[in-house]
DODO-387364 format. One line per 3 residues: number of its first residue (from 0); their letters; for each residue x, y, z of C-alpha. Coordinates in Angstrom, 2 decimals. Example, Ala and Ser with C-alpha at 12.3 -4.5 7.8 and 13.67 -1.06 7.14 Angstrom:
% residues 2
0> AS> 12.30 -4.50 7.80 ~ 13.67 -1.06 7.14
//
This chain:
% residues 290
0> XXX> -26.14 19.06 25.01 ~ -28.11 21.90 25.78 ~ -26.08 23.72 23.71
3> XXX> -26.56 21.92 20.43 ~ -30.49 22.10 20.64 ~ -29.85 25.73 20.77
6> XXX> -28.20 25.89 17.80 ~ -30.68 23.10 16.13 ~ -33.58 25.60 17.04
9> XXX> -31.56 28.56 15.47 ~ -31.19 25.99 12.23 ~ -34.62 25.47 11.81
12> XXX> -35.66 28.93 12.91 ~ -36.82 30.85 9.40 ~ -34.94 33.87 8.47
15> XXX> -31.78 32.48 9.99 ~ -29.53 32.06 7.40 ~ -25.82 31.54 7.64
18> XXX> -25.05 34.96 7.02 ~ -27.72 36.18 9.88 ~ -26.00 33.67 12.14
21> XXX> -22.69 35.11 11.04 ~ -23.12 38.20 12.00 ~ -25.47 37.49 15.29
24> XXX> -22.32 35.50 16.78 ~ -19.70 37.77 15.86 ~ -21.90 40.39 17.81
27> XXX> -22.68 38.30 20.57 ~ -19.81 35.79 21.01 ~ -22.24 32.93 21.62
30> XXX> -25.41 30.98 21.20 ~ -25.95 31.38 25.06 ~ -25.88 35.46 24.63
33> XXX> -27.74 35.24 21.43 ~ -30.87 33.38 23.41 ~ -30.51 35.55 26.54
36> XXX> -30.36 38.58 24.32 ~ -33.97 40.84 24.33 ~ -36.37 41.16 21.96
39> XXX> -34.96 44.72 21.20 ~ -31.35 43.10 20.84 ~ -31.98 40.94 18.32
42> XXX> -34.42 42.95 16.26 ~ -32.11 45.67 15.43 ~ -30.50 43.09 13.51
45> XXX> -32.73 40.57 12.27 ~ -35.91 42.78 12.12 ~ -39.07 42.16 14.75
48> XXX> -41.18 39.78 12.66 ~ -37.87 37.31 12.27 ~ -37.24 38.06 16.20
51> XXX> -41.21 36.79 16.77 ~ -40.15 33.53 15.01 ~ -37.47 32.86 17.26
54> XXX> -39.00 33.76 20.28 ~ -42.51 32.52 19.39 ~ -41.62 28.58 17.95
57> XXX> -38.96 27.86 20.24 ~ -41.09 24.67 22.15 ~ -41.87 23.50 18.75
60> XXX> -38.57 24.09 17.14 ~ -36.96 22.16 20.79 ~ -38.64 19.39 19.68
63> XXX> -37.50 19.21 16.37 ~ -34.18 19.90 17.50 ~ -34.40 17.20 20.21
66> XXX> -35.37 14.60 17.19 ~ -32.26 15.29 15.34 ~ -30.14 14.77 18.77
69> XXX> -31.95 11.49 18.86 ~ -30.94 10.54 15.55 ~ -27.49 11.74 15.72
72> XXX> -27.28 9.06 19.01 ~ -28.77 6.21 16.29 ~ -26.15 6.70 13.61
75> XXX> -23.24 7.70 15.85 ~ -23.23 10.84 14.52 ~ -21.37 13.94 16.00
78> XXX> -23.03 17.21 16.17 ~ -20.14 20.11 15.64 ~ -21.49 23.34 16.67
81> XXX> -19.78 26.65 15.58 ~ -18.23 27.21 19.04 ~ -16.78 23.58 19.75
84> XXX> -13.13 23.78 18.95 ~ -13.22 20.73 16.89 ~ -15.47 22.67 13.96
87> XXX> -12.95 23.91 11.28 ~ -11.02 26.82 11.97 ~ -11.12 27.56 7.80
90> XXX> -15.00 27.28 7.66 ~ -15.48 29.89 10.62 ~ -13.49 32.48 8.02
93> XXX> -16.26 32.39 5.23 ~ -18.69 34.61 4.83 ~ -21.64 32.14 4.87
96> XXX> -20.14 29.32 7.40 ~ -22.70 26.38 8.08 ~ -24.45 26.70 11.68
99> XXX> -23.47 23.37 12.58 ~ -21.89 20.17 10.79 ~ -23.17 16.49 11.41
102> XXX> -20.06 14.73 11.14 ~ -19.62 10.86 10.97 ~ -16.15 9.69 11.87
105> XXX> -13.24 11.73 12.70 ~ -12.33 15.02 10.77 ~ -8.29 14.00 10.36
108> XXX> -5.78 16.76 11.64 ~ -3.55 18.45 9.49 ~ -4.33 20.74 5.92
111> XXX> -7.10 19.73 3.59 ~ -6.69 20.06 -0.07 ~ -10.17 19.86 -1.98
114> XXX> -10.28 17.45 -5.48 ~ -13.09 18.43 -8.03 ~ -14.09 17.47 -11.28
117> XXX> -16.56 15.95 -13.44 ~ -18.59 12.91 -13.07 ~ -18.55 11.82 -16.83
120> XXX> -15.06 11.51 -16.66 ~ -12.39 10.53 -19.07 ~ -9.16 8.15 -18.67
123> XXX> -7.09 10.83 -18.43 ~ -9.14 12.60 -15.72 ~ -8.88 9.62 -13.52
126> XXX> -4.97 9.07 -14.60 ~ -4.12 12.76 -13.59 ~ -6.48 12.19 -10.40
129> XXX> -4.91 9.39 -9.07 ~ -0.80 11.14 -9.71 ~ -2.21 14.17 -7.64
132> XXX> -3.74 12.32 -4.88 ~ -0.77 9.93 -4.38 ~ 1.86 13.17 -4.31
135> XXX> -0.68 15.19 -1.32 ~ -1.21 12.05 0.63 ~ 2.36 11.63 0.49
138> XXX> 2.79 14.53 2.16 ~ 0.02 13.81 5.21 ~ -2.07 16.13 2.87
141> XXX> -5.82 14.90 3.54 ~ -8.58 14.95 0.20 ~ -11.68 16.64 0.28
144> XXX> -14.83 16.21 -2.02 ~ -18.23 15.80 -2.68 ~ -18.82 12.25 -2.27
147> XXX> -20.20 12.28 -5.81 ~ -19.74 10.03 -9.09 ~ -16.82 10.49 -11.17
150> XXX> -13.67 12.53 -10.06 ~ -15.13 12.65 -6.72 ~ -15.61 9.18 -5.68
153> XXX> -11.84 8.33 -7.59 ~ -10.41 11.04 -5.46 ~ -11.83 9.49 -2.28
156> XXX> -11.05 5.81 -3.39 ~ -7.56 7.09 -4.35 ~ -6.77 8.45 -0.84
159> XXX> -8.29 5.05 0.93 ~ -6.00 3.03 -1.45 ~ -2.86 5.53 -0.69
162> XXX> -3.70 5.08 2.91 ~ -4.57 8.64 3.31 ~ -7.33 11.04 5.34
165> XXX> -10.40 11.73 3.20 ~ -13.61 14.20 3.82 ~ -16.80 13.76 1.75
168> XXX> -19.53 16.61 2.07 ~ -22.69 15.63 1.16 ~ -25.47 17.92 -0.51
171> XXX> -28.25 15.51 2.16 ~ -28.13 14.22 5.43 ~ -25.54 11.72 6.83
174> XXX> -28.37 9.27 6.66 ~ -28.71 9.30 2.95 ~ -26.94 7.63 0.89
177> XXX> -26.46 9.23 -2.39 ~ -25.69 7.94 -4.90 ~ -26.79 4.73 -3.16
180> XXX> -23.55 2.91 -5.23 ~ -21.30 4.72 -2.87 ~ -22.43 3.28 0.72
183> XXX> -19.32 0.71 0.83 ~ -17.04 3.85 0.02 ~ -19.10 6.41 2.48
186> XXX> -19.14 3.39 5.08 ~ -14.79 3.35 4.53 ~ -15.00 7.28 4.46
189> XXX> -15.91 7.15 7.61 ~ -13.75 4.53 8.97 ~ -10.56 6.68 7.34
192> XXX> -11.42 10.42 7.59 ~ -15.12 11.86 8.15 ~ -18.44 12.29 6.23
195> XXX> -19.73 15.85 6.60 ~ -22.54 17.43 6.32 ~ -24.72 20.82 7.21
198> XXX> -28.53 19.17 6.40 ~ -30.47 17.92 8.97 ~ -31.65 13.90 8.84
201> XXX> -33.89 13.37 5.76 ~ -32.70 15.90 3.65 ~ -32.76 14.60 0.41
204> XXX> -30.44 15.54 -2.38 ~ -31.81 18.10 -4.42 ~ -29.72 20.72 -7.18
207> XXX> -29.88 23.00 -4.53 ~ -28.28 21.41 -2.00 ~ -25.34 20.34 -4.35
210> XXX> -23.91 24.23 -5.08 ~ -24.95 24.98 -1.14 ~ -22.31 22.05 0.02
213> XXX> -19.79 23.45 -2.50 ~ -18.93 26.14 -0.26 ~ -17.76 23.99 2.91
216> XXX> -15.76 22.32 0.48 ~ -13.94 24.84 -1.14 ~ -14.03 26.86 2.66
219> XXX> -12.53 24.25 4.26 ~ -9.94 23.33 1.89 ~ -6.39 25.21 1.58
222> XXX> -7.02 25.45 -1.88 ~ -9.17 23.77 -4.92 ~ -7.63 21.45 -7.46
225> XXX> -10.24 21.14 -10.76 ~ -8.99 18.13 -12.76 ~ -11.62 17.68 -15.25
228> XXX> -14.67 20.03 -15.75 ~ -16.98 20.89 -18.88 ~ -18.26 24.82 -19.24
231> XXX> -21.18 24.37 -16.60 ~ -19.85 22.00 -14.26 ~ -20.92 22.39 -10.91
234> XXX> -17.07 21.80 -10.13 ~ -16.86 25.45 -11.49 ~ -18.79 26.99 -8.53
237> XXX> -16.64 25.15 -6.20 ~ -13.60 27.11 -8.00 ~ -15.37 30.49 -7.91
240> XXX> -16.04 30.06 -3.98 ~ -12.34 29.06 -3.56 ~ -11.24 32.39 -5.53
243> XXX> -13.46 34.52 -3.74 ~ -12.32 32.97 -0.37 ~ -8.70 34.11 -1.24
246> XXX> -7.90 30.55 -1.39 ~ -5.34 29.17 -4.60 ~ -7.06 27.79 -7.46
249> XXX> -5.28 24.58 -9.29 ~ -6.73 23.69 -12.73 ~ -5.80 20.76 -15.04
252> XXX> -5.00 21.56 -18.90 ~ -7.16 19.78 -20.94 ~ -6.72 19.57 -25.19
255> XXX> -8.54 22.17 -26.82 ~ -10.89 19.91 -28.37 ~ -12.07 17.78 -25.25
258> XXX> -15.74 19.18 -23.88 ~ -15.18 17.74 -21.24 ~ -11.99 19.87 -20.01
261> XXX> -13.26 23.39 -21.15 ~ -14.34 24.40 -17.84 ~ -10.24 24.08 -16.63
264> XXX> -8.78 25.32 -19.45 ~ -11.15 28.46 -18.72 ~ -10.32 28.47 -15.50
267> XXX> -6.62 28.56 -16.15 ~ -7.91 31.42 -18.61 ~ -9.16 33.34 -15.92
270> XXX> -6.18 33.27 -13.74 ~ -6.31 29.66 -12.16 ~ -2.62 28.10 -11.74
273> XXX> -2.53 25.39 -13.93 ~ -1.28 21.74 -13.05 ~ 1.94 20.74 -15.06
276> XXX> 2.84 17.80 -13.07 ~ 2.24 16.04 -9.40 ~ 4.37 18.40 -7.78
279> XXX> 2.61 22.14 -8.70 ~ 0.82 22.27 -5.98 ~ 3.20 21.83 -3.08
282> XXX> 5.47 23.89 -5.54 ~ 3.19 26.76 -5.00 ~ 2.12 26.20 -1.69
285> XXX> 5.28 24.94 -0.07 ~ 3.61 25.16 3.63 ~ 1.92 22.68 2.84
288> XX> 4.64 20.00 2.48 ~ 4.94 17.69 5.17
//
């Protein structure tokens, strides 16, 4: 317990970033060494007047911490800290990986496959959608999103009804429900796979937090599967993080004149592998078949 205010201090701690934390663990192997550390220690790396803040606000950043333990206890919520061996190996090997993930249910065992996409989506979008899902699940494959409209919310409702694994991230806390329509799915989310997030309780969604959460989706994932994106979809950051991460990039061919499928026919421009049927991406990544 102790353990997780620590890291809930470091959270709310300003001038800790991900990246800081990043590279303050992989110096000091743990939370414990980083707080036992001297002034000196730590400000060769994160500068004195950062090093004040941590030092200076820790009483007042306990109790904030301890308020967020209290909450996780009222919503059943789990607290994954970078060092339990339940947080995602795949996460821990991005650049930027999240402090700490609030997790509600059970994060399923076994290799995640992230499903992106638009949420004004066509009938097509949701055909192809639904083939892909069926063929991963299938194969004890479990779905990641974002827990938003559109492609999202069919991918998750597509895994439920296949009677796979499925992982939302959310761009708030676990204990908001956005968009409100989806608190039946988020409630059977939870019940069949987890709900994840790296905000605190009360963060509201905001169009910052949205491109934040895309990185622990495409970072936790095997690889990123775009099925139906216009030119500035946020479904195209997701893609760029995957690339960047080293991780395979699926995209879905769209005709030249749908708006709406731009964004993957770029993609597949740009070097993504495109999607000719259900079986491409096991076909590519044949580790991945069950």
């Amino acid at each position: 317990m102790e353990t997780i205010i620590k890291y809930l201090q470091l959270y709310f701690t300003k001038g800790f970033g991900n990246k800081t934390f990043k590279r303050l663990i992989d110096i000091f192997g743990s939370i414990e060494n980083i707080y036992n550390s001297s002034f000196l220690e730590i400000s060769k790396i994160v500068g004195e007047k950062n090093t004040r803040l941590l030092f200076e606000e820790s009483k007042n950043l306990k109790k904030l911490a301890e308020k967020q333990l209290s909450k996780a206890e009222k919503y059943k919520v789990r607290i994954l800290t970078y060092e339990n061996p339940d947080f995602p190996e795949n996460l821990k090997n991005i650049p930027d990986p999240p402090i700490l993930l609030f997790v509600k249910g059970n994060l399923p065992e076994g290799k995640y496959i992230s499903i992106v996409g638009t949420r004004k989506y066509t009938f097509y979008g949701e055909k192809i959608t639904t083939i892909i899902v069926e063929e991963l699940v299938k194969n004890k494959i479990n779905i990641v999103s974002g827990g938003a409209y559109g492609i999202d919310s069919i991918a998750h409702k597509e895994t439920l009804k296949s009677k796979g694994k499925t992982v939302a991230v959310l761009g708030s806390g676990i204990d908001i429900i956005y968009p409100p329509s989806n608190k039946k799915l988020f409630e059977e989310i939870a019940e069949n796979g987890a709900l994840i997030s790296e905000f605190p309780f009360g963060t509201k969604a905001t169009k910052y937090t949205f491109p934040q959460r895309n990185r622990i989706v495409a970072g936790i994932s095997e690889a990123t599967i775009v099925i139906e994106a216009p030119e500035k979809s946020g479904s195209l950051i997701t893609a760029k993080l995957a690339n960047e991460y080293g991780k395979p990039v699926f995209a879905v061919p769209h005709n030249i004149d749908n708006p709406k499928g731009k964004g993957c026919n770029l993609l597949i421009k740009d070097g993504a592998i495109p999607i000719l049927d259900e079986k491409t991406v096991l076909e590519e990544i044949p580790y991945l078949q069950s």
